[in-house]
N, C-alpha and C positions, 0 to 999 in steps of 0.2 A: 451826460455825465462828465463832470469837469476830470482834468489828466490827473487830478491829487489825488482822486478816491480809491481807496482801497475796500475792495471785496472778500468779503473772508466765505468761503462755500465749504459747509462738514458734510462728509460722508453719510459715503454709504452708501457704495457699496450702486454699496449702491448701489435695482432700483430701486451692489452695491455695490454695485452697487456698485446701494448705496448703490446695483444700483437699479424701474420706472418705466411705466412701460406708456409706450406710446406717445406721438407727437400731440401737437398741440387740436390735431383735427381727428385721431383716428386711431386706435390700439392696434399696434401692428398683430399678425395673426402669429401663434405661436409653431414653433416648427419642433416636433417631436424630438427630442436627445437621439432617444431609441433608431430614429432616420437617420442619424448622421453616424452611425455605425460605429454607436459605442457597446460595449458590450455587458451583457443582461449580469445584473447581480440581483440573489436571492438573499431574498432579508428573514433574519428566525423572527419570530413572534415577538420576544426576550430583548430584542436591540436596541443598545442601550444609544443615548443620543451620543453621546462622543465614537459610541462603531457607528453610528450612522454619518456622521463628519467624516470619519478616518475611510466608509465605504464609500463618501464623495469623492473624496480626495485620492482614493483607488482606481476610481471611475475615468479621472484624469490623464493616468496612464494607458501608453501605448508604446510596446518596443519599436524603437525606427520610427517616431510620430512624435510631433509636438502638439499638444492640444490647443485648439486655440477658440475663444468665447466673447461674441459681441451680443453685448448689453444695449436695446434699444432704450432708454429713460429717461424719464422726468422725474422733476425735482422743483415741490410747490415749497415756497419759503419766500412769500413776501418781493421784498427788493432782490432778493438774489435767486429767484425762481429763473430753470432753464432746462432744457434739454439736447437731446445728443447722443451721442453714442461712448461705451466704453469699453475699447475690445483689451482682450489679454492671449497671448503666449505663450506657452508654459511646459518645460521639458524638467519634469519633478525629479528624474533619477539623477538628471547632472546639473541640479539645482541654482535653473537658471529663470530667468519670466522676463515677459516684456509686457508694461503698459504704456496703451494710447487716447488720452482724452479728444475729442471734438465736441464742446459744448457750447452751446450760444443763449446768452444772459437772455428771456425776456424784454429787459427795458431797452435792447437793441437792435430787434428784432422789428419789419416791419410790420404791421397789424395785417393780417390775408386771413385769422380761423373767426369765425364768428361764434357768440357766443352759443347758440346751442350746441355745432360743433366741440365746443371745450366741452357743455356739459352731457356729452354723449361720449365721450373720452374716458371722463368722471366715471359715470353708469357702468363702462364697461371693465373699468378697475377692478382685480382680482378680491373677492371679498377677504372680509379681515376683519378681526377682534377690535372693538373697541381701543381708540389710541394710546400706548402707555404712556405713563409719565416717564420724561425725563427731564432733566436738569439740567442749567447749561456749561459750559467749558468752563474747567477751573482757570483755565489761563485764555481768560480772551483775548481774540485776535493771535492768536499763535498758532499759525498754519498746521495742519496736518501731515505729515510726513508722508505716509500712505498713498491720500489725492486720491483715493476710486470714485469718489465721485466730487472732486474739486474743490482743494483747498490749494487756491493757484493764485497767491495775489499777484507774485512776479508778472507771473504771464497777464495777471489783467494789469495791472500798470505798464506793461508791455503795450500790451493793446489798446490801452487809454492815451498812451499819447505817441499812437502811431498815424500818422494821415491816412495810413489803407485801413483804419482798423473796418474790421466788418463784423463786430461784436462780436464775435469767436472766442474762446478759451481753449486755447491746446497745451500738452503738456503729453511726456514720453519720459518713463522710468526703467532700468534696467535692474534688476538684481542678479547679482553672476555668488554664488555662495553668501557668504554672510554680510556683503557689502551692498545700498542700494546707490544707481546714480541718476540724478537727474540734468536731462537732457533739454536743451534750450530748442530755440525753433530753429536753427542750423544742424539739429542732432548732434550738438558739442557737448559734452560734459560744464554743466551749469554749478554740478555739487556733489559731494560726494557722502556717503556718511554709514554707522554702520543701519543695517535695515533694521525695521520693527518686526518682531516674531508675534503669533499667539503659543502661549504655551504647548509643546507636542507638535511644534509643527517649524517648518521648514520656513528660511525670509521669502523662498521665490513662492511655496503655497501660501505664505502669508498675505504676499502681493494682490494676488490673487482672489483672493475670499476679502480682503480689506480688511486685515485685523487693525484694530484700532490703537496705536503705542500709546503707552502710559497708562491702559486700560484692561483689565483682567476679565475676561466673557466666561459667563457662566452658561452650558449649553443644555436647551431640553429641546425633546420631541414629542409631538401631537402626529399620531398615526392616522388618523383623522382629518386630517386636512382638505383644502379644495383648492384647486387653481382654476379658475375661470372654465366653471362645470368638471373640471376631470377631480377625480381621488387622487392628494397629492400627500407626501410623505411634511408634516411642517415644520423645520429645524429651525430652532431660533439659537442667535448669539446676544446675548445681554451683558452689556461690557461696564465695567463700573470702577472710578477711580478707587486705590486704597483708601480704604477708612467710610466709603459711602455705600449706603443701601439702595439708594437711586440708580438707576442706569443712564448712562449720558449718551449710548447708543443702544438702540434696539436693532439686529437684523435678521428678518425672517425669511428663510431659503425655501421655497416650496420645489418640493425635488420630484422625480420619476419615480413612483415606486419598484417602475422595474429595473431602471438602470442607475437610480442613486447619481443623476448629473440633473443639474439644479432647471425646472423650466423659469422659474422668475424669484421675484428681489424684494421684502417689499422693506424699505428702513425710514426710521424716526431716531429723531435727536434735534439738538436745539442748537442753532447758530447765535454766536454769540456776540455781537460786537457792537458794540453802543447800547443796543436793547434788544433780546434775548428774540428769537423767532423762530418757532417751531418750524421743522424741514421734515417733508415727509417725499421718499425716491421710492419711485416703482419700477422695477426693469423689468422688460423681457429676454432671455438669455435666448441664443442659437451658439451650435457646437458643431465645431469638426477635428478631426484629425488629420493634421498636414505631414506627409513624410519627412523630414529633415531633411532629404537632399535638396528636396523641391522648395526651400525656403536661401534668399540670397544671402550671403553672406555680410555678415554683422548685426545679424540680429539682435542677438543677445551681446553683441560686443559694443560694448560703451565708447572705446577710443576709436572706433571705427564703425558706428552706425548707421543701420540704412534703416530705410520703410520696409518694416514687415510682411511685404504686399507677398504671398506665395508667387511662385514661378509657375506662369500657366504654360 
């Protein structure tokens, strides 16, 4: 890849995401919410899909805990197909989040999965509706603010014309209240700006779920759902600029029915940049809750950032 190219990677989540589940040989196994010691919410019959959002986003909370959720996913889209992981942070009462990308492009990656491998990957992909349409970016090539699942040109031109590069894409955001910052690979403050919200909701849970700025999501739910054989609650966000009846993102949350924290991701939308390419992430989520003491200092702090590694 010559060092002028620029990558443009949209969300979602991403797997969202936006955001995907499984490497390139193998769908990692999923690990129950309900084990990682969240706690049970009962849902009425009646629940409407926005109390079913607002009972995820319940789910997240823990006095004394920060939630915290890594997304195993991939993400097929052509030239800018990749995978990786994307963990989040998240202390909702004092409206704060941390994101961390580790993705690596496809085209940089050495060849090790063979193809049946890939297409036993495929196979084991959570089922799913027929692909929606969507449509591509009203403003192509104009990064996504968000980045849950990689809209990171910096960092790949970063890495395009670094001699270590090792096809890598990282990227690290902070939202501390209504501000989001994004963080370079020294953990400096790179930028600063105010954050993108979904309506009803917080920047650091926006962070989080990957609302998409500039985009208004319209939310339903399918009680009905499946996640790779279990009964799964399926919330979808269908995000659509003013003035279109197209969706330019799709995100579908397949959640716990018992405890309303999401097990996987599945997202479509169309990358846009020279010629339109449909992108489809599938993740698998794992969750825990970290006590706040147990986490070092600067997490969430932007002028003074560390790695979010807990304190073992």
């Amino acid at each position: 890849m010559a060092a002028t190219s620029r990558l443009v990677l949209i969300p979602a989540i991403l797997c969202l995401l936006a955001t995907a589940a499984g490497c390139a040989t193998a769908s990692p196994a999923i690990e129950s919410p309900s084990a990682a010691g969240a706690t049970a919410v009962t849902a009425a019959d009646g629940a409407s899909a926005l109390e079913a959002r607002d009972r995820m986003v319940a789910a997240m909370r823990r006095p004394g805990h920060v939630y915290h959720r890594v997304a195993q996913r991939r993400q097929d889209a052509g030239l800018f197909s990749n995978e990786g992981s994307i963990s989040h942070w998240l202390d909702a009462d004092a409206g704060l989040a941390r994101e961390a990308l580790r993705l690596v492009l496809d085209a940089r990656k050495e060849p090790t999965a063979t193809a049946d491998a890939a297409a036993t990957s495929q196979a084991e992909a959570p089922a799913d509706d027929a692909p929606a349409t969507v449509i591509p970016e009203a403003l192509p090539g104009k990064p996504d603010r968000m980045g849950t699942a990689a809209a990171l040109i910096a960092a790949t031109q970063e890495a395009t014309n670094s001699e270590a590069d090792d096809g890598s894409l990282r990227g690290d955001k902070i939202v501390v209240g209504s501000q989001i910052f994004d963080l370079d690979k020294a953990l400096k403050v790179a930028g600063q700006d105010l954050a993108p919200t979904c309506p009803g909701l917080s920047a650091a849970v926006s962070l989080v779920l990957g609302c998409r700025p500039g985009a208004i999501p319209t939310w339903t739910l399918d009680k009905a759902g499946r996640y790779r054989g279990q009964q799964a609650l399926l919330l979808t966000a269908s995000y659509r600029d003013e003035g279109s009846e197209e969706p330019v993102q799709i995100d579908s949350f397949y959640l716990d029915p018992a405890t309303y924290l999401p097990w996987g991701l599945v997202q479509r939308s169309v990358i846009y940049y020279g010629t339109p390419e449909q992108s489809e992430v599938r993740a698998d989520f794992t969750h825990d809750f970290i006590p706040v003491a147990a986490l070092p200092a600067g997490v969430f702090d932007p002028q003074q950032a560390s790695q979010p590694t807990p304190a073992r």
